[in-house]
matplotlib code that plots the C-alpha trace (Angstrom):
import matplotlib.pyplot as plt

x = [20.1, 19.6, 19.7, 23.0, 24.3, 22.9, 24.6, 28.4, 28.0, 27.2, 30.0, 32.5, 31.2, 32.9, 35.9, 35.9, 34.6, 37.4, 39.0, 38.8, 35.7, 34.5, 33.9, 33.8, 31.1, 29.6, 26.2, 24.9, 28.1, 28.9, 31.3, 30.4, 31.4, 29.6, 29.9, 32.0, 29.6, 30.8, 31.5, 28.7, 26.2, 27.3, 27.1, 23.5, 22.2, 23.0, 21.7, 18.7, 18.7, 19.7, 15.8, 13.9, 15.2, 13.9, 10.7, 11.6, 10.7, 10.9, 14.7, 14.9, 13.1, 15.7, 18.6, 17.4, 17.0, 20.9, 21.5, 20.6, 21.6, 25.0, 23.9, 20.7, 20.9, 20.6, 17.7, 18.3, 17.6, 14.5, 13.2, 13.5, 11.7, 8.6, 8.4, 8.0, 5.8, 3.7, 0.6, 1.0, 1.6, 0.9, 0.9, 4.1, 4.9, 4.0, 6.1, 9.2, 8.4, 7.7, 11.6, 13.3, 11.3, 12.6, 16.1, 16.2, 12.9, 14.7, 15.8, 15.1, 15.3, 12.8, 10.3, 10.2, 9.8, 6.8, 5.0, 5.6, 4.0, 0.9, 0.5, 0.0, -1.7, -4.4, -3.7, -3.9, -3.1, -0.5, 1.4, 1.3, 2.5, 5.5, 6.1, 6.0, 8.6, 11.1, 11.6, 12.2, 14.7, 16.0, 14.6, 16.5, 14.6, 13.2, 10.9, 9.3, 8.1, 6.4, 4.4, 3.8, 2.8, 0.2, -0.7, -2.4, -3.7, -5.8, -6.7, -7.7, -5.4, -2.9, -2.2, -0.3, 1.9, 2.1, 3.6, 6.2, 7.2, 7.9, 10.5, 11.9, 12.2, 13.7, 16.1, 17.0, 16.4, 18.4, 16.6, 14.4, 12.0, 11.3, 10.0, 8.6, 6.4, 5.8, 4.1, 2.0, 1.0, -3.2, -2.9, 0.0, -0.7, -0.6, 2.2, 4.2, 3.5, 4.9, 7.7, 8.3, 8.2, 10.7, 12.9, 12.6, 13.8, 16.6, 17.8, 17.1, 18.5, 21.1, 22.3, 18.8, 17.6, 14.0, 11.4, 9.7, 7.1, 4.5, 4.3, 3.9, 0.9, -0.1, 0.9, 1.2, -2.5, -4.2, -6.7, -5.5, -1.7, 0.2, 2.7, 6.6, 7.7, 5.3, 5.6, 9.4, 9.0, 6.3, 9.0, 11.5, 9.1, 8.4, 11.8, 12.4, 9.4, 10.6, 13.9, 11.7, 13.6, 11.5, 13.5, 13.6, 9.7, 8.9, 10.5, 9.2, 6.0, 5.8, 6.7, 3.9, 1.2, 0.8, -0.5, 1.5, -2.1, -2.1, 1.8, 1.6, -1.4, 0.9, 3.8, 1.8, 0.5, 4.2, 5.7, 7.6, 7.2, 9.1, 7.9, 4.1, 5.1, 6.7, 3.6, 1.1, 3.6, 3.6, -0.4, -1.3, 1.1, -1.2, -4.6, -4.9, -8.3, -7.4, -8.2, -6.7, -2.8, -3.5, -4.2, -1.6, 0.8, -0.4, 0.4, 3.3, 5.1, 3.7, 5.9, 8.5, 8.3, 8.7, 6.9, 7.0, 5.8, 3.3, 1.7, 1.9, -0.5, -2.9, -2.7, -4.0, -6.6, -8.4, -12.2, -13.5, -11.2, -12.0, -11.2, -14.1, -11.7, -12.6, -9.3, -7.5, -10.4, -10.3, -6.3, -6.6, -8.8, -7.3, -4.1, -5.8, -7.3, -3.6, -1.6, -3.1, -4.6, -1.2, 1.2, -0.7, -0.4, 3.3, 3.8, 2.0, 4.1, 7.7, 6.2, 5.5, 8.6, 10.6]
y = [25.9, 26.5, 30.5, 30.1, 27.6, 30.1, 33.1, 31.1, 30.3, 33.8, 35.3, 33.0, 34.3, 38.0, 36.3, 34.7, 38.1, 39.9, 37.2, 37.6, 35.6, 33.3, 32.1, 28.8, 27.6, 24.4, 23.1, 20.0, 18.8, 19.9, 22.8, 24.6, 27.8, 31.0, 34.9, 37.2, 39.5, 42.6, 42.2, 45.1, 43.0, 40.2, 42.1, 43.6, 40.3, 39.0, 42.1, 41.8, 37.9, 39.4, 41.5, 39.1, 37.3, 39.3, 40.1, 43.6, 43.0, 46.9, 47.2, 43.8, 45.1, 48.2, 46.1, 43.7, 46.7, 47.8, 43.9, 44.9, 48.6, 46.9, 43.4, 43.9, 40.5, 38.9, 36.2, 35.7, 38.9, 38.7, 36.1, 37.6, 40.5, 38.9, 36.6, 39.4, 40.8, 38.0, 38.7, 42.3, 43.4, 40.5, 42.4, 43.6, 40.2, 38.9, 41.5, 39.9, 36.6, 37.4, 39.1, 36.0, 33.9, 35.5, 36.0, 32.4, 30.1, 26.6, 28.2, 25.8, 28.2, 30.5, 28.1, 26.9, 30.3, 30.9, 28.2, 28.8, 32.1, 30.3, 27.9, 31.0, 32.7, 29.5, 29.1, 25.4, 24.3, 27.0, 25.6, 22.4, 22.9, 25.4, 22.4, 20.4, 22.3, 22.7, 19.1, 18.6, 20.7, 19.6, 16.5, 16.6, 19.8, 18.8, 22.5, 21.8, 18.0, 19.6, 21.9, 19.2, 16.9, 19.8, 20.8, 17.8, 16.8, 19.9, 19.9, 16.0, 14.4, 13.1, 10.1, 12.2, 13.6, 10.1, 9.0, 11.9, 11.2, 7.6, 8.2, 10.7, 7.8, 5.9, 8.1, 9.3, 6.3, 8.4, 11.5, 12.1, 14.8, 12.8, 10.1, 12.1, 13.5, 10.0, 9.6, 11.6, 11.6, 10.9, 8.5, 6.4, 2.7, 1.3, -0.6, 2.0, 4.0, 1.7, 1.5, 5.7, 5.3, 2.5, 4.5, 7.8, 5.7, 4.6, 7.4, 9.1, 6.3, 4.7, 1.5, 0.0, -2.2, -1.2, 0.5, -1.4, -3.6, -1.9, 1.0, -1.8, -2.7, 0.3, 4.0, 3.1, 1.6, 4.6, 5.7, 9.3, 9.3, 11.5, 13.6, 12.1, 13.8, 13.2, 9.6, 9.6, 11.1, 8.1, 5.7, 7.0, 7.0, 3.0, 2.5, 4.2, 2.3, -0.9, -0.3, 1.0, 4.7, 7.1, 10.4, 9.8, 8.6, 11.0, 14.1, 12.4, 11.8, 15.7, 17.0, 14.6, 15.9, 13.2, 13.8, 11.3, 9.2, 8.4, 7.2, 5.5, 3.2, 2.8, 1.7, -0.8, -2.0, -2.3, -3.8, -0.4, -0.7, 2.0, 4.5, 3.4, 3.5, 7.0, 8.1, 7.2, 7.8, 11.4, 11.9, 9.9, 12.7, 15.4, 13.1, 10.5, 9.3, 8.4, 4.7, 4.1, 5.1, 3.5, 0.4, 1.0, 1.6, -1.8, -4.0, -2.3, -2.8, -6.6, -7.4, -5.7, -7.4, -4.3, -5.8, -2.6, -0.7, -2.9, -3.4, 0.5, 0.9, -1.6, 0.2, 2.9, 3.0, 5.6, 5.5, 4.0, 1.6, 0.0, 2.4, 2.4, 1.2, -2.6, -3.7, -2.2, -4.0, -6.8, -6.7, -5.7, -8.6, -11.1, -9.7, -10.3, -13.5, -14.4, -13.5, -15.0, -13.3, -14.3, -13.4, -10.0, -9.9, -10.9, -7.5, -5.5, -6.6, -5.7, -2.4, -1.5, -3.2, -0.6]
z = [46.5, 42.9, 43.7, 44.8, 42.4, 39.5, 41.4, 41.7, 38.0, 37.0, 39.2, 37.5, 34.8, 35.8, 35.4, 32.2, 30.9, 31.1, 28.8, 25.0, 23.3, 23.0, 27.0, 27.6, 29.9, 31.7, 32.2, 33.4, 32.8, 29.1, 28.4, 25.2, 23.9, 24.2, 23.3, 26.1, 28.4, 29.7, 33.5, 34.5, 32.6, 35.2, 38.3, 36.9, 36.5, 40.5, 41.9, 40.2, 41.3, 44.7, 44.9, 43.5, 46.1, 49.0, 46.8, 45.7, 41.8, 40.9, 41.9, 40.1, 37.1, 36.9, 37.6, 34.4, 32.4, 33.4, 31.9, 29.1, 28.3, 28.4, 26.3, 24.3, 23.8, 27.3, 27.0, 30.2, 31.3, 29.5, 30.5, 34.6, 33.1, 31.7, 34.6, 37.4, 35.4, 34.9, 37.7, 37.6, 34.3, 31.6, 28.7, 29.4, 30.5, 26.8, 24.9, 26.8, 26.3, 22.7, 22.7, 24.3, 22.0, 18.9, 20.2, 20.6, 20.2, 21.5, 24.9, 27.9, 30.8, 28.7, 28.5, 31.7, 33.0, 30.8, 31.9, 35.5, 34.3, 32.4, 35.5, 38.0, 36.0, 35.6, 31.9, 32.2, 28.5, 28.1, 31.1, 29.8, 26.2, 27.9, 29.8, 27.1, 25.1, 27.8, 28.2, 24.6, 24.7, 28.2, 29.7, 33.1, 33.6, 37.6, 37.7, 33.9, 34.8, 38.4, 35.8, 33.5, 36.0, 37.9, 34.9, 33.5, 37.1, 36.8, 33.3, 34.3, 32.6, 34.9, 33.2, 30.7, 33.5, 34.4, 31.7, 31.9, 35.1, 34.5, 31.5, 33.8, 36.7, 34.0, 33.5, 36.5, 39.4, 42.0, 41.9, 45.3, 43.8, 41.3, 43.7, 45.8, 42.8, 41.8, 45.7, 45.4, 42.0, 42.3, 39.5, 40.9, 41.9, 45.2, 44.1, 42.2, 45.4, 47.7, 45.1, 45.5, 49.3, 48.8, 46.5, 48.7, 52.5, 50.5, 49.4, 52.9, 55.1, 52.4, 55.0, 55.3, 52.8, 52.7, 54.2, 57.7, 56.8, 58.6, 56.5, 53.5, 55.2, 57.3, 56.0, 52.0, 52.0, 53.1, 50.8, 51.6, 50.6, 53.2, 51.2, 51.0, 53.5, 56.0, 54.9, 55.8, 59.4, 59.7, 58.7, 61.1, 64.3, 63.1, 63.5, 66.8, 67.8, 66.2, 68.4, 71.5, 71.5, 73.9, 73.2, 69.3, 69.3, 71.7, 68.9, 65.7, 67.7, 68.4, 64.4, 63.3, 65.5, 67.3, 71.0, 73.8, 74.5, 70.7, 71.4, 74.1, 71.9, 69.3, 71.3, 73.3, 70.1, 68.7, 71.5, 72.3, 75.8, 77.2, 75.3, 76.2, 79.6, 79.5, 77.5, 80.5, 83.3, 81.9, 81.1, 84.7, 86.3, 85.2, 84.6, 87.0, 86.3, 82.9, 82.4, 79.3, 80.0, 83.4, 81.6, 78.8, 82.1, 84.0, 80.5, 79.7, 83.0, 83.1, 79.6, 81.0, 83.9, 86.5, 89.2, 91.5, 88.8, 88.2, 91.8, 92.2, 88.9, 90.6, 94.4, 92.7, 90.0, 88.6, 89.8, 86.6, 85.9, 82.5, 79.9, 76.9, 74.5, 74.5, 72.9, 76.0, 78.4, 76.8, 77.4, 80.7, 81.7, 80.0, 82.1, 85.7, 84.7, 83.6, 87.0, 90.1, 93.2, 94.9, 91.8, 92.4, 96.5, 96.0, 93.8, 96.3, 99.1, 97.2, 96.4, 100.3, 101.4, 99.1]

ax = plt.figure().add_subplot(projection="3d")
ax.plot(x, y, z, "-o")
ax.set_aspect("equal")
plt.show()
């Protein structure tokens, strides 16, 4: 999305060229004005965008170099320049960061790109103080607090990047990848995780309040923190649970990995009944001697009352009946000591009679 956003704004930018300078442009929201570049310089630039794109840095690198045949003073050019040359070549890489630097020192988009170049290159502290510098010049910059932030973490300091990230938060509440960084961050508390997670459903699902109370309790407490988006998916298939919806558990179940016997538990344990009920209908069709999802079938049809259902399950159980899960056997025999010998004949008898 920023490709393209960077590409309309450059293309506009073959317009304004053909008007006499000074250009005005607009970024993040302020218009300023700025010297006139000659339309081929433009159309250089995008194609050069355009391969790096689909990975092709040598027609990039030549397209660059057009740039700035025509405007010897393209920092941005530059900049494209030292970064594909970063892991290949990074001596040349430093002689064209050394260029943008002295064409002009307080540029942003220059820093940024040169610690993205330190960071791949594993220098650690150069990544960070790149970092650093680009959000002095421009806090808002989303791609300089990620380097910060993994950065420090490796350098073990992640309360530094910490810190960052919470002025950032402060700054900008409504911004996802900020909260989603703020998830995952190692350093994070339980309770400013919870508040990420918060932060990220409502931003995601903007007519609920807050996220289900059983990822309060269950998800966010993990020792291991599942990444944000992973986290989300885990919040929708609550709800679908929550509102007992077998095709939308059944999907959600499927993107998380989960396999249909570990769904059908869940369910039961939720109170989803359908969707337990589905789960071991559909594993009993190709495994009957499965005792758990035979059980998980027999207390699922008993809450919802589906008598036929229920007496079929019991006409025909699997050869070992008591699964080895002792929650589930301790359900199911609490079950039959709960419904009578006749309660049980009774169900049998409208299940033949049908």
């Amino acid at each position: 999305m920023r490709f393209v956003r960077t590409t309309v704004v450059l293309l506009l930018g073959v317009l304004s060229a053909c008007r006499p300078s000074p250009v005005l442009r607009v970024s993040r929201g302020r218009a300023f004005e700025e010297r006139s570049i000659a339309a081929e310089a433009y159309a250089a630039y995008v194609r050069g965008r355009l391969f790096e794109h689909q990975n092709d840095s040598v027609h990039a690198a030549e397209q660059y170099r057009s740039v700035l045949s025509s405007d010897p003073q393209s920092l941005e050019a530059m900049v494209r320049l030292a970064a594909i040359s970063c892991s290949r070549s990074p001596a040349e890489s430093a002689a064209w960061w050394a260029k943008a630097e002295q064409l002009d020192a307080e540029s942003p988009i220059m820093w940024q790109e040169r610690a993205r170049c330190e960071l791949s290159n594993g220098h650690l502290e150069l990544a960070f103080q790149d970092a650093e510098r680009t959000l002095h010049f421009d806090p808002a910059s989303e791609d300089a607090l990620s380097i910060l932030v993994t950065a420090s973490a490796a350098l073990n300091r992640p309360e530094t990047g910490l810190v960052w990230l919470r002025a950032a938060l402060a700054a900008e509440p409504s911004n996802a990848r900020l909260w989603k960084l703020s998830f995952e961050h190692e350093k994070a508390t339980r309770a400013e995780r919870l508040y990420a997670a918060s932060q990220l459903y409502r931003l995601r699902h903007p007519d609920r309040d807050t996220i289900p109370e059983r990822l309060r309790s269950g998800f966010v407490s993990r020792g291991t923190v599942n990444s944000a988006n992973t986290m989300m998916l885990e919040a929708e298939l609550t709800q679908a649970l929550d509102q007992d919806n077998v095709p939308s558990a059944q999907g959600l179940a499927t993107r998380l990995g989960i396999n249909p016997e570990k769904l059908a538990l869940m369910a039961l344990e939720q109170g989803a009944y359908s969707v337990a009920s589905t789960q071991a209908a559909l594993l009993l069709a190709v495994e009957p001697e499965n005792s758990a999802m035979w059980v998980v079938g027999i207390l699922a049809a008993d809450e919802q009352r589906e008598s036929t259902h229920f007496a079929t399950l019991l006409a025909h159980p699997p050869a070992r009946p008591l699964p080895p899960d002792s929650a589930l056997r301790g359900r199911l025999l609490d079950l039959l000591r709960r419904r009578t010998p006749f309660e049980v004949r009774e169900a049998e008898t409208a299940s033949r009679s049908e």
